[in-house]
ROMARBA-835402 format. One record per residue (C-alpha): residue number from 1; x, y, z. Coordinates in nm, 3 decimals. Example, Ala and Ser with C-alpha at 12.3 -4.5 7.8 and 13.67 -1.06 7.14 Angstrom:
residues 2
 pos       x       y       z
   1   1.230  -0.450   0.780
   2   1.367  -0.106   0.714
END
This chain:
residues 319
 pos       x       y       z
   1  -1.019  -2.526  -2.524
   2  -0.805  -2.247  -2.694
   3  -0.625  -2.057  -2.442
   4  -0.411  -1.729  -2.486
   5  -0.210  -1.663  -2.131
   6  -0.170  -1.344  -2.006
   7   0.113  -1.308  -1.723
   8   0.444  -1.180  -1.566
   9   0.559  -1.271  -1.248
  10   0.630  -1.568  -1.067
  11   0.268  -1.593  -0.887
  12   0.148  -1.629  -1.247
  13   0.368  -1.941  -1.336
  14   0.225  -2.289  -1.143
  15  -0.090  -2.189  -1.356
  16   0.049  -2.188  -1.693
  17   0.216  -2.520  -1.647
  18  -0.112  -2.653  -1.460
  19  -0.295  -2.578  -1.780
  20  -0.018  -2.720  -2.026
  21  -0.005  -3.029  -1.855
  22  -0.414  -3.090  -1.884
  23  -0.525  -3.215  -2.222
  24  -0.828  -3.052  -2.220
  25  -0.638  -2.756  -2.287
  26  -0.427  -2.610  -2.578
  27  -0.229  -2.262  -2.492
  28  -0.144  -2.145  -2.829
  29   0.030  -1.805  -2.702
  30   0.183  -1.675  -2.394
  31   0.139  -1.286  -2.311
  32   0.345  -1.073  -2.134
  33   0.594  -0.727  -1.999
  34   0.877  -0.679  -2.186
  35   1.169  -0.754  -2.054
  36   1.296  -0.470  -1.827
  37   1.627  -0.371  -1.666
  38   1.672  -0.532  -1.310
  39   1.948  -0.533  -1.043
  40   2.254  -0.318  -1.009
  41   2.424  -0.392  -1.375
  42   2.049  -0.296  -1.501
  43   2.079  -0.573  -1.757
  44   1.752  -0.639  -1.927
  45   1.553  -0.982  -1.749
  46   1.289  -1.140  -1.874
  47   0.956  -1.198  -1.665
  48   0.921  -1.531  -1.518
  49   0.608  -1.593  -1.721
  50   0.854  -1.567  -2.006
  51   1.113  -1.763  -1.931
  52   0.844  -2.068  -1.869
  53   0.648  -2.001  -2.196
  54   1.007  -2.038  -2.342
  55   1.100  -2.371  -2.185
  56   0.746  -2.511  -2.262
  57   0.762  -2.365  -2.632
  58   0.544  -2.183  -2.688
  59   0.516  -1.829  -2.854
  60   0.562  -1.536  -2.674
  61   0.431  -1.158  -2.716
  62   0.569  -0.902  -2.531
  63   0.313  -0.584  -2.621
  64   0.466  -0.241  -2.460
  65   0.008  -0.183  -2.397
  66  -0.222  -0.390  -2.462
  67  -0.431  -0.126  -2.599
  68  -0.250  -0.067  -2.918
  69  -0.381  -0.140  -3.240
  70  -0.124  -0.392  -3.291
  71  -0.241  -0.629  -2.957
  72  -0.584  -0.627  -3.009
  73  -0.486  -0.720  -3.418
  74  -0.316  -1.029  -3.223
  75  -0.567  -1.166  -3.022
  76  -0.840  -1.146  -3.306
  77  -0.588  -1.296  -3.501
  78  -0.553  -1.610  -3.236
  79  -0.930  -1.637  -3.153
  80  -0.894  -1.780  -2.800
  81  -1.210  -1.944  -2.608
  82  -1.047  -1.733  -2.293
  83  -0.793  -1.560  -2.203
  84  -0.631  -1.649  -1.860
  85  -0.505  -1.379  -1.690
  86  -0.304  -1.373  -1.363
  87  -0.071  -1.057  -1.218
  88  -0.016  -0.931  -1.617
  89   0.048  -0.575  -1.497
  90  -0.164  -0.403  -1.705
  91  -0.549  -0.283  -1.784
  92  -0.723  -0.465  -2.026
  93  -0.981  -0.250  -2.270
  94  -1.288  -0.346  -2.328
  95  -1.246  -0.399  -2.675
  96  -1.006  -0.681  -2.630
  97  -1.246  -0.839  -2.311
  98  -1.527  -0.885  -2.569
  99  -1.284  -1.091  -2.825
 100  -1.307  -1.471  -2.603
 101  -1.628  -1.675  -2.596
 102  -1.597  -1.725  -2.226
 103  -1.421  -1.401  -2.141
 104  -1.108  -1.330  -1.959
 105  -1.120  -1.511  -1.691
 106  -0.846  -1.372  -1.358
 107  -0.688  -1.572  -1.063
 108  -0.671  -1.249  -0.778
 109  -0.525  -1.344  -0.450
 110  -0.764  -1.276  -0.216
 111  -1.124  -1.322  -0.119
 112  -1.331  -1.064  -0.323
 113  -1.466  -0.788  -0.323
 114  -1.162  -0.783  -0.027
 115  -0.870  -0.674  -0.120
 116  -0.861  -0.542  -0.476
 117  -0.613  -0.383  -0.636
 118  -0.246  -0.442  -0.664
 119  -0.096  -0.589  -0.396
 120  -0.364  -0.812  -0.191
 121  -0.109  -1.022  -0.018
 122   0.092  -0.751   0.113
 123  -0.201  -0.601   0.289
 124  -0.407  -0.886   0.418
 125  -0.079  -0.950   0.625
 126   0.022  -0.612   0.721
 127  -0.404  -0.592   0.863
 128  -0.332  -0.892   1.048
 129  -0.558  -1.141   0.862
 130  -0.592  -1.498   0.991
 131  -0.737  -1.575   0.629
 132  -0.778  -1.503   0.279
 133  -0.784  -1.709  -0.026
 134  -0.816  -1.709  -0.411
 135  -1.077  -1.577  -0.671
 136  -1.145  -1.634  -1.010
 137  -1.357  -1.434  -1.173
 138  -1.409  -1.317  -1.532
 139  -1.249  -0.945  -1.571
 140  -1.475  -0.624  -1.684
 141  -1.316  -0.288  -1.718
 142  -1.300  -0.167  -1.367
 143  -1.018  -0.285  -1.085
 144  -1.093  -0.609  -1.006
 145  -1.483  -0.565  -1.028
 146  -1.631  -0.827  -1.265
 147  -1.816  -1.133  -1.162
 148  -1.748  -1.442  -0.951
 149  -1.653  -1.759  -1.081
 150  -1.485  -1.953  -0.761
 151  -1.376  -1.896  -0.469
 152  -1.092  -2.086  -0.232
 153  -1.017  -1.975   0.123
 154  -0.664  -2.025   0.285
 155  -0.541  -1.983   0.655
 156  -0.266  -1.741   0.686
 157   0.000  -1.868   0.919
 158   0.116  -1.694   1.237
 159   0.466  -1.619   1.116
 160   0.413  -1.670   0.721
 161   0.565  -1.384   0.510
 162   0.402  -1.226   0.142
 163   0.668  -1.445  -0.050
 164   0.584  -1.778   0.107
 165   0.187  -1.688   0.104
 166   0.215  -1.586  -0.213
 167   0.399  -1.947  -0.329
 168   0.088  -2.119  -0.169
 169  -0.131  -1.908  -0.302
 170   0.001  -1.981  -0.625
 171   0.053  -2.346  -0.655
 172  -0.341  -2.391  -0.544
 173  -0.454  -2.096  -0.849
 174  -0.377  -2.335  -1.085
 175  -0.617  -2.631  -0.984
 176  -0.901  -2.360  -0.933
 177  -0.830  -2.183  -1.292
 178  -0.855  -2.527  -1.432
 179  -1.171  -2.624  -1.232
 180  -1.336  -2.249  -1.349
 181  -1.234  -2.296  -1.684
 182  -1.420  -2.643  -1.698
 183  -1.740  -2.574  -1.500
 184  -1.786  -2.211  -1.680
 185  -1.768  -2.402  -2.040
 186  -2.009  -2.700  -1.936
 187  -2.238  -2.422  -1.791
 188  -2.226  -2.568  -1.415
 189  -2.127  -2.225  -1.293
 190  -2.282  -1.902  -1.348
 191  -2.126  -1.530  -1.309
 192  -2.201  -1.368  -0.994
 193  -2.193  -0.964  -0.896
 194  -1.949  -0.878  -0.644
 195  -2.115  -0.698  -0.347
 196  -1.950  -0.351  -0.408
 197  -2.008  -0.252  -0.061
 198  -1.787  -0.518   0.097
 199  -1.486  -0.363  -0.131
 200  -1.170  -0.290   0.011
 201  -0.837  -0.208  -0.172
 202  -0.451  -0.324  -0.181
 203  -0.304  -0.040  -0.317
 204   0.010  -0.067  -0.491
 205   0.313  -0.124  -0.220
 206   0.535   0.198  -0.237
 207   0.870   0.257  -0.035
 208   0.674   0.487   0.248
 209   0.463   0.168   0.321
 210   0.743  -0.007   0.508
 211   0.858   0.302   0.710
 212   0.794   0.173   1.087
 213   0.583   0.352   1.292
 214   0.696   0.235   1.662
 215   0.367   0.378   1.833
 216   0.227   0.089   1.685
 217   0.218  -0.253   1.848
 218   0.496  -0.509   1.841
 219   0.195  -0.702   1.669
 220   0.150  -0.453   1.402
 221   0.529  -0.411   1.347
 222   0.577  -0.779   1.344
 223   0.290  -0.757   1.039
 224   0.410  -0.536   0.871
 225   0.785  -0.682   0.860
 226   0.644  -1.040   0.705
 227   0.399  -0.838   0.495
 228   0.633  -0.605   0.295
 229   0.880  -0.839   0.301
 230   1.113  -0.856   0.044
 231   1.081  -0.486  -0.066
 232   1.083  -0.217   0.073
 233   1.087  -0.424   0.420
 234   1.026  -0.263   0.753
 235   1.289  -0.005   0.833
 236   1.361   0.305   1.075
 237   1.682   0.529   1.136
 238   1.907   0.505   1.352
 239   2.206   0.792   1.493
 240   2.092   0.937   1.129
 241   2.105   0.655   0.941
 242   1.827   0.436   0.782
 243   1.802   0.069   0.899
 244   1.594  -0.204   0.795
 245   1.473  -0.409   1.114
 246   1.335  -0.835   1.141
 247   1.221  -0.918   1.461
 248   0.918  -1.063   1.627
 249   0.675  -0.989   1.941
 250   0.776  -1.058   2.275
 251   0.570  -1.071   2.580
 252   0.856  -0.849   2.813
 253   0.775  -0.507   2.907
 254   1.056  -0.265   2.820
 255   1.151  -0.174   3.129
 256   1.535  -0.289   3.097
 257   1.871  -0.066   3.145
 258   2.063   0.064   2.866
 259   2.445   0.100   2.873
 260   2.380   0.112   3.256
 261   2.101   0.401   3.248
 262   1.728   0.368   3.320
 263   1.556   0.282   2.995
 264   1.330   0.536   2.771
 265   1.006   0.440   2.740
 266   0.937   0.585   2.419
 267   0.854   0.403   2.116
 268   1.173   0.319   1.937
 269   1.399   0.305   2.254
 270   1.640   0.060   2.316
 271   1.743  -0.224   2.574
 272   1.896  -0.510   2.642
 273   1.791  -0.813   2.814
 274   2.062  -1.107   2.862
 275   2.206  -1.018   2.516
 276   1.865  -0.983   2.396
 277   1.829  -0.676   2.182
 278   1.431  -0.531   2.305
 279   1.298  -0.231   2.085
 280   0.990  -0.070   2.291
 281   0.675  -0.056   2.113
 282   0.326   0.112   2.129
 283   0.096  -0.003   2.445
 284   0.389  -0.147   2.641
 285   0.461  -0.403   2.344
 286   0.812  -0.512   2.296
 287   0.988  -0.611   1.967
 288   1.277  -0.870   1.983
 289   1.515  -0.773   1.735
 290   1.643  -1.053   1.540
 291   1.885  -0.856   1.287
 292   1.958  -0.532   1.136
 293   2.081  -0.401   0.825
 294   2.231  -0.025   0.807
 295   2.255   0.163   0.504
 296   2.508   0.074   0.288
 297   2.608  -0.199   0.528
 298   2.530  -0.579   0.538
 299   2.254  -0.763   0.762
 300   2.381  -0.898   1.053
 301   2.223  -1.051   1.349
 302   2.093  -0.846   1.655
 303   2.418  -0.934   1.855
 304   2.644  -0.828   1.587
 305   2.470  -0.506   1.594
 306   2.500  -0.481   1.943
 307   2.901  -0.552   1.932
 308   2.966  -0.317   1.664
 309   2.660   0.044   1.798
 310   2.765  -0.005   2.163
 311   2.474   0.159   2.288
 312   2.469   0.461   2.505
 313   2.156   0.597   2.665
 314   1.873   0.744   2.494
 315   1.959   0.541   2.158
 316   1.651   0.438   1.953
 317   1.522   0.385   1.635
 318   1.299   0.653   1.440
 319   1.473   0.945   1.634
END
């Protein structure tokens, strides 16, 4: 089966090398971003997807849109059987869906019609899911809306985090891509309509996303700190200054001097507890703060913090 593979980040790479190492496969061409700047020099990088076509080698094409004249030239030119398409980063048109036999055919990280959009990962933890899972499904021209192909559900751990979910999400998608492919060419699966009223989205993450709300339950922080995790993280202020904050639940109640005066109550106040640095929460939820990173500073561990603020009543986060 000719495949053309359409990709960029890291989520996207256990599939390509799943399918290169099955002979009933031949990926003639590898698509993907260009390389952009990244980091602090702002030196160009290449997408992961890239950078494994390379070291497999195979060609690469690196379209600024797919919807120029030029892309959909290409992929008439390579007449694929499908296109496999995982996290590519952009919107396909339709007249380039209509050019493979079987379609283009997507690996999206969660259990559809939950969770489409752009970040599914992200969000299922930040809701608190206990599950979610993989989809394949051959794309049509709307956001994540064409029809089933398979589906694979996954337990979300307790204390998991989007980049380790999203490392076992990927090393399963390639098995199942494979498995689609197969079964949708011998005919033993058929397309099936999503149930649009089951839809929910993953929008995009942006930078507000990760600001912490401390009304909110320890839970719900604790959530949203493995959720957004790497970027933009969970943070808060503190004496003016932004912070990013790791910590988990804790089953105290906040109810714990500070610098020798009764503790504030209010969400984002702080205590300590034996050393223990307590952040109160909504509902009488506690947060144990594990480690702290100001602005401009380095992380450092909740007891380093503690050594270097020296608090003094009324300090909190978020004030």
């Amino acid at each position: 089966m000719r495949i053309v593979f359409c990709g960029t980040p890291e989520f996207a790479v256990p599939s390509l090398r799943r399918l290169l190492a099955d002979p009933s496969f031949a990926v003639e061409a590898v698509v993907t971003q260009p390389d952009r700047p990244r980091g602090r020099g702002q030196a160009l990088a290449a997408p992961a997807v890239k950078e494994a076509a390379i070291e497999a080698g195979l060609h690469v094409y690196q379209p600024e849109t797919v919807r120029a004249d030029s892309a959909c030239d290409f992929f008439l030119r390579m007449k694929p059987d499908a296109v496999v398409i995982i996290a590519y980063g952009q919107i396909v048109p339709k007249r380039l869906i209509d050019i493979p036999r079987l379609g283009w055919i997507n690996l999206h990280a969660s259990l559809l019609p939950k969770y489409r959009g752009a970040a599914p990962i992200a969000w299922a933890i930040v809701n608190g899911e206990i599950k979610t899972g993989l989809t394949t499904m051959q794309i049509d021209a709307g956001m994540d809306t064409g029809p089933l192909l398979l589906q694979q559900e996954m337990e979300i751990g307790a204390n998991e985090t989007a980049p380790e979910l999203s490392q076992r999400l990927a090393e399963v998608g390639g098995p199942l891509i494979v498995e689609s492919l197969l079964k949708l060419d011998r005919g033993e699966i058929r397309p099936q309509p999503q149930d649009a009223s089951r839809a929910t989205y993953a929008s995009m993450i942006k930078k507000e996303h990760g600001r912490v709300e401390w009304s909110r339950t320890a839970q719900e922080i604790y959530n949203r700190i493995r959720g957004l995790a790497p970027w933009p993280g969970a943070y808060s202020s503190f004496r003016g200054r932004l912070c990013h904050v790791w910590g988990r639940p804790t089953a105290a109640m906040l109810s714990l001097p500070v610098a020798g005066a009764p503790a504030n109550l209010l969400p984002g106040a702080l205590a300590v507890d034996g050393g223990t640095l307590l952040v109160a929460c909504g509902h009488g939820t506690t947060l144990t703060v594990e480690s702290v990173q100001i602005e401009g500073r380095k992380r450092v561990t909740a007891t380093e913090f503690l050594n270097g603020a020296r608090l003094a009543p009324g300090d909190r986060f978020g004030e």
